[in-house]
Phi, psi and omega in degrees: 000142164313148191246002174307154177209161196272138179285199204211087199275125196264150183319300176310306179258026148273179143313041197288165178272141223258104179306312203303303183292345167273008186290347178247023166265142155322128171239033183272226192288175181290340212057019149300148150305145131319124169258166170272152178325095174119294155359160145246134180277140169308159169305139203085347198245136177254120182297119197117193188230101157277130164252149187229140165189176138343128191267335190270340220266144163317132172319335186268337181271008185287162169240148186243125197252124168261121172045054188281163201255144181281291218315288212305299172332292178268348174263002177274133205268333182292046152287165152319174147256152211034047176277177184238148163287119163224102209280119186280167186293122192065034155276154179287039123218159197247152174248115164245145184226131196250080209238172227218027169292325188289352197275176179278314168216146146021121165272142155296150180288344174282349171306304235254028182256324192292308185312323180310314157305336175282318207324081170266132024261143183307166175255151174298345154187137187241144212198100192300160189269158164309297182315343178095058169258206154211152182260127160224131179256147167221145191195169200107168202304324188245052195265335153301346172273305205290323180293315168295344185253356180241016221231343195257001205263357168253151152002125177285356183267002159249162171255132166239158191230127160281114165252157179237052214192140161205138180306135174313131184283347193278340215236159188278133174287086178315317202271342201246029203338148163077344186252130153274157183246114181002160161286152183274130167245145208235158203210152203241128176199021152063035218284341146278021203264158203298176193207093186287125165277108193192123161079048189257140188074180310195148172276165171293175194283316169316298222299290174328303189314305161296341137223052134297347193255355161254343167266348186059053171224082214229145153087358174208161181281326205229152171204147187280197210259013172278340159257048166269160185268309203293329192211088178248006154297318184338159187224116181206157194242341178310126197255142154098327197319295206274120183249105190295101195242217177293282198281333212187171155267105167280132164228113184323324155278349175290320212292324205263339143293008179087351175265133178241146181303124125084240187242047195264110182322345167251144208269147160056032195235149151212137202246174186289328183288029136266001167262336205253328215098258208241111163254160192269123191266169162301321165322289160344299224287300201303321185292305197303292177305352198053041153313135180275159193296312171338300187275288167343280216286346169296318175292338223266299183334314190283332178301300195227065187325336183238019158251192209240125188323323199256002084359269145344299181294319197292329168300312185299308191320299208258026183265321179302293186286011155250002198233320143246216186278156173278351166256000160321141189277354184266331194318320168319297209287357186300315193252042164284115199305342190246006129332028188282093181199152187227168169242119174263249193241086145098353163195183192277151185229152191288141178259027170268314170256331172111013220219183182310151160207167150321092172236124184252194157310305188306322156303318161307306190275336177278350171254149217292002159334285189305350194239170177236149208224121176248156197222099171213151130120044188094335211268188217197098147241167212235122191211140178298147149248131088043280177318292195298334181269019132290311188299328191280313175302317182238017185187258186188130137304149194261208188047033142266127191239125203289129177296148180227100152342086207234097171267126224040238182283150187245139154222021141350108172261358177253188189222019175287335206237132177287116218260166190203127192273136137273136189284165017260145192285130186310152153330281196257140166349117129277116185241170136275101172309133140238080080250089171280154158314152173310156194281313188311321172274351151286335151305312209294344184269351176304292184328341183293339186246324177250096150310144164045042135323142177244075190328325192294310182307346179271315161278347168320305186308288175341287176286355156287351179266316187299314152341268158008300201242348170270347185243105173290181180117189172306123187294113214313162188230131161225132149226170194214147197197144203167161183272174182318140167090006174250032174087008210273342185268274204297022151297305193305298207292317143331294195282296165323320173259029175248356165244017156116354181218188176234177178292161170235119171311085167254147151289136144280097190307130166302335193256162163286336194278310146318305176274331166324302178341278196317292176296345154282316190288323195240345151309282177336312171288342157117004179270142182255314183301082154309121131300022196301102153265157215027059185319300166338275221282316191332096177288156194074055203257320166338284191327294170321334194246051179256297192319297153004302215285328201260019190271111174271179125013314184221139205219125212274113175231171188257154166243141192324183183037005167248180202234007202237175178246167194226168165224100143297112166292136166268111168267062192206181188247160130302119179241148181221080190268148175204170169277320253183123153278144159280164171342280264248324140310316185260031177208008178271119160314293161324318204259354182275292179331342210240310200245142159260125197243151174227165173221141181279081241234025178220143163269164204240160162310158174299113187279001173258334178294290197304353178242011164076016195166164143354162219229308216278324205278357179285333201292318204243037163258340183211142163321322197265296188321296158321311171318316166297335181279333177299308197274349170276347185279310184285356157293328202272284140013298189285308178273020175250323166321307154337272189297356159075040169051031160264137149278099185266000000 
C-alpha cells in the first residue's frame, strides 16, 4: 500500500475557492437549446437534463440544468455543502470513481497523479476527491463504452465504482473536513468520435514482458531518468523518476515538464500498445477464443480484483461485439448459465466445488468454443466443428488458463495457474504477519486448548506442506509413529486448519491406477494435506510401496470416463501416522532418503474436551485464536524460506 500521507493543513491556509466572488454568475440553465434524442452535443456539452442540489435534499429541490457545458459545470463554485452532480436517464455522462478509503494511509498527490496518467481512454475531466481518490467525467456519444474501459486501467488497490452521480468537486464535504478536492484538469478528447472496445485493460503478462524487454526496463520497478523512453534525449540527472507500471512506463519528470510521447494526450505516460503496435489484454485473448463467461469470469476476477462481476461481464459483452458481428449466434451461448465448468491442470472441473467433472458431447458441443458460423443468402447457421470438440475432450482448449483450486492460503511462487478459493473461506483471515506474536507465546496459547502439543511435529506438518507447494520437485513425505492416543493424526489435523483445510484420507490401492486416481482427484481439488493412516498395518506393504516411492514433481492419473492420462503437479505433502513400522521399512533406504520421521512418546488428553470441540474447528473461534495459529504458520514460514523451501 502507499505509505504517503497528506499533511494536515489548516483551512485558513488552504487555496479554498472565493465563494463571494462568483454570486454573480449565472446558475439557472446552460442557455443550450434542447436537443434531440440521437443527436450530438457540441463539444464539451452533456447531452441531457443533469441535476445539482443538496446530496440529503429531496430530488424535487435540485436545479435541473439541459445540456451543460462540463468545463461551466464542475468549476461552479455557488453550491450547496455536500452537493451533488447528478445525471438523470440518458444524460451522457459517466462517473468513475476510483477511491482509497481502504488505504492504510493517504496517498500522495504525485501517487495519484502518475496512477491518473495511465487511466485509458483519457476522461473529459479529472479530479483527485475530497476522500484523496480520483473523479473521472466522461461524456459524449460513447461515455459509457469509455468509462467501462477505462475502469479496467486503474489499479487493483482501488476500488471502482461506474456512476452516473458524483460529489460536486467546488463543494464543501461534511464527511471529509478540512479537504478540498485537487484542481480540475480538463482534456481536448474529441469525445464524440466513435469509440471500438479493443486492446481494452492490461496487456497479458507476455505482452507486458516484451516490452519491458525492448525497452531495457527489466528487473526494477523505478529507474532514473537516463532510461526513460518518453524524452531520452534530456539532459536530466533525476533519480528514481521513471516508473514501471500495469499498463506503461510513467516518468515523473517528463509528467512534471509537460512531455508526451508522440501524440499520446498525458504528459510522462508511454503505454505498451505504443511499443507492440497493438498488444493483446485478457479481453482480446478470452473474446478472441470464446471462452465461456463461467470460466472467463474466474481470469478476469483474478486480473481485477477490485471491480465488480457485473463490470467485468459488460466489459467481456462489449469486447465480444467488437471482436465479431454483434449478431453471432455464439456470443449468447459465451453466458449460458448451465456451462457449469470450469478448465483445470489438464481436465475439466465442476464449477462449484471444484473438483474433477465430466464434459461429454453434449456439453462440448453447448460451448461457443467448439462452433462455427456460416453466413450465406443473408442467413446465419451455427455448426460444431468436430476438431475442436475433440480438442475440448481429449487435449486443451486453447486461450483458456487453467484453474488451481486453493483451500485457504497459498505459498505457490509461480502465475501460470489462475488460483480460486474454495469454499467455505475461514472466519478469521489467514495470513502472513509481519508482527507475529513471539513463537514461544503462540505455542503456550495453543498448548491452553491442546495439552503435551509436540511442537516440532506440528511445524514439520506444517513446512512439509508449505516446502510442498512453494518449491517443485519431489514432494516432502513425513512419517510418524507413537502409541494410540498420542496425537499422530490430529497433529496433522491442527496444522491443516491453520493454512484453511483438513486432511484427505487415501488408501493403498492393489492396482496402480485407482491409486494414482485418488491422489489426482485430490491433489486437483486443492488438498495438500495426503494422509495414509495406520500406513504400518497396510497389508501387502512391500508390494504397495513402489507407487509412494515413485511419486515426482507430477503425478501421470487416468480420470474415470476417459481413455488419456492428465499430468499433474504435485503440490502437496505425504503424511504416514502409524503406531508402528515393520522391520522391513525401517531398514528400507529408499524409503529413509524420501520420508522424514518423528515420533511421539506421550498420550494425550481428549483434545476435543479440552478445546471445546473438532481440532480443525478451533483456530476460527476466537481472534486470539487465529493470531496464534497466524503466527506460528509465519514463523514456520520464514524458516523454510531460510532453507530456500527443501524440506530436510
Amino acid at each position: 500500500m502507499p505509505a504517503g500521507r497528506v499533511p494536515d493543513v489548516p483551512d485558513q491556509l488552504r487555496d479554498l475557492p472565493d465563494v463571494t466572488f462568483h454570486r454573480d454568475l449565472p446558475d439557472g440553465e446552460s442557455g443550450c437549446p434542447p436537443l434531440l434524442l440521437g443527436q450530438t452535443p457540441p463539444a464539451g456539452h452533456i447531452l441531457g437534463v443533469v441535476r445539482l442540489g443538496a446530496m440529503r435534499a429531496s430530488r424535487e429541490a435540485f436545479e435541473r440544468i439541459q445540456n451543460p457545458d462540463l468545463r461551466q459545470l464542475v468549476l461552479r463554485t455557488a453550491v450547496p455543502v455536500d452537493s451533488v452532480i447528478e445525471g438523470e436517464p440518458g444524460a451522457t455522462i459517466s462517473i468513475l470513481d476510483a477511491d482509497t478509503h481502504h488505504w492504510t494511509s493517504p496517498p500522495r498527490d504525485e501517487e495519484l497523479q502518475a496512477y491518473l496518467g495511465a487511466i485509458q481512454p483519457v476522461p473529459e475531466a479529472s479530479w483527485i476527491s475530497h476522500g484523496r481518490g480520483l473523479k473521472l467525467a466522461y461524456i459524449g456519444n460513447f461515455h459509457a463504452d469509455r468509462a467501462l474501459a477505462a475502469a479496467f486501467s486503474i489499479p487493483p488497490s482501488f476500488h471502482v465504482e461506474l456512476l452516473s452521480h458524483t460529489r460536486h468537486p467546488q463543494s464543501i464535504s461534511t464527511q471529509h473536513p478540512g479537504q478540498r478536492c485537487g484542481n480540475i484538469r480538463f482534456y481536448d478528447t474529441r469525445e464524440n468520435d466513435p469509440f471500438v472496445f479493443r486492446t481494452v485493460g492490461r496487456p497479458t503478462a507476455e505482452t507486458r514482458e516484451a516490452a519491458l524487454h525492448s525497452l531495457g526496463l527489466t528487473g526494477a520497478d523505478r529507474f532514473d531518468h537516463e532510461h526513460c523512453p518518453i524524452d531520452p534525449c534530456a539532459e536530466s540527472d533525476a533519480r528514481s523518476c521513471v516508473r514501471v507500471l500495469e499498463a506503461g512506463i510513467f516518468c515523473h519528470r517528463c509528467a512534471g515538464h509537460g512531455v508526451r510521447y508522440g501524440t499520446h494526450p498525458t504528459p510522462g505516460f508511454l503505454p505498451y500498445s505504443a511499443v507492440l503496435g497493438t498488444p493483446v489484454s485478457d479481453l482480446d485473448r478470452l473474446a478472441d477464443n470464446f471462452v465461456h463467461w463461467t470460466h472467463a469470469r474466474l481470469e478476469l476476477r483474478h486480473r481485477y480484483p477490485n471491480l465488480s462481476e457485473n463490470i467485468l461481464g459488460r466489459a467481456y459483452r462489449n469486447t465480444l461485439d467488437a471482436r465479431w458481428n454483434e449478431d453471432d449466434p455464439r456470443i449468447p451461448m459465451v453466458f449460458d448459465r448451465d456451462l457449469d465448468f470450469v478448465w483445470g491442470a489438464g481436465l475439466w472441473l465442476d464449477a462449484k466445488h471444484l473438483t474433477p467433472t465430466r464434459v461429454d458431447n453434449d456439453a462440448a458441443d453447448g460451448l461457443p468454443y467448439t462452433r462455427f458460423v456460416v453466413r450465406r443468402d443473408g442467413g446465419v447457421s451455427n455448426h460444431v466443428d468436430r476438431v475442436r470438440r475433440s480438442q475440448v475432450k481429449y487435449r486443451a482448449p486453447c486461450g483458456y488458463t487453467p484453474v488451481r483450486p486453493q483451500r485457504g492460503i497459498s505459498f505457490a511462487r509461480d502465475a501460470t495457474e489462475i488460483p480460486v478459493q474454495v469454499p467455505p473461506e475461514p472466519r478469521h483471515p489467514i495470513a502472513l504477519l509481519d508482527d507475529p506474536v513471539p513463537l514461544d507465546i503462540a505455542f503456550t496459547h495453543v498448548e491452553a486448548a491442546f495439552p503435551r502439543l509436540d511442537r516440532s511435529y506440528l511445524q514439520a506438518c506444517l513446512a512439509a506442506v508449505i516446502c510442498g507447494e512453494a518449491e517443485r520437485g519431489q514432494p516432502p513425505m513425513l512419517a510418524c509413529t507413537g502409541p494410540s492416543g498420542s496425537g499422530k493424526e490430529q497433529h496433522i489435523r491442527l496444522a491443516a486448519s491453520f493454512v484453511g483445510e483438513d486432511i484427505v484420507k487415501l488408501t493403498l490401492a492393489s492396482e496402480e491406477e485407482p491409486f494414482m486416481r485418488q491422489i489426482g482427484i485430490a491433489i486437483t481439488s486443492g488438498h495438500r494435506f495426503l494422509v495414509f493412516d495406520e500406513f504400518g498395518k497396510t497389508p501387502r506393504l512391500i508390494e504397495r510401496l513402489r507407487p509412494i516411492l515413485q511419486i515426482g514433481e507430477s503425478v501421470h492419473w487416468r480420470p474415470l470416463h476417459t481413455n488419456r492420462l492428465v499430468s499433474t503437479p504435485v503440490r502437496a505433502a505425504f503424511f504416514f501416522p502409524s503406531v508402528r513400522f515393520p522391520d522391513f521399512l525401517c531398514a528400507s533406504q529408499e524409503f529413509h532418503r524420501r520420508c522424514r520421521r518423528a515420533h511421539l512418546h506421550l498420550r494425550l488428553p481428549n483434545w476435543a474436551a479440552t478445546s471445546g470441540g473438532d481440532t480443525t474447528s478451533w483456530r476460527d473461534r476466537s481472534t486470539e485464536n487465529a493470531r496464534a495459529a497466524n503466527s506460528i504458520l509465519t514463523h514456520t514460514w520464514r524458516f523454510c524460506h531460510e532453507l530456500d523451501f527443501q524440506f530436510l
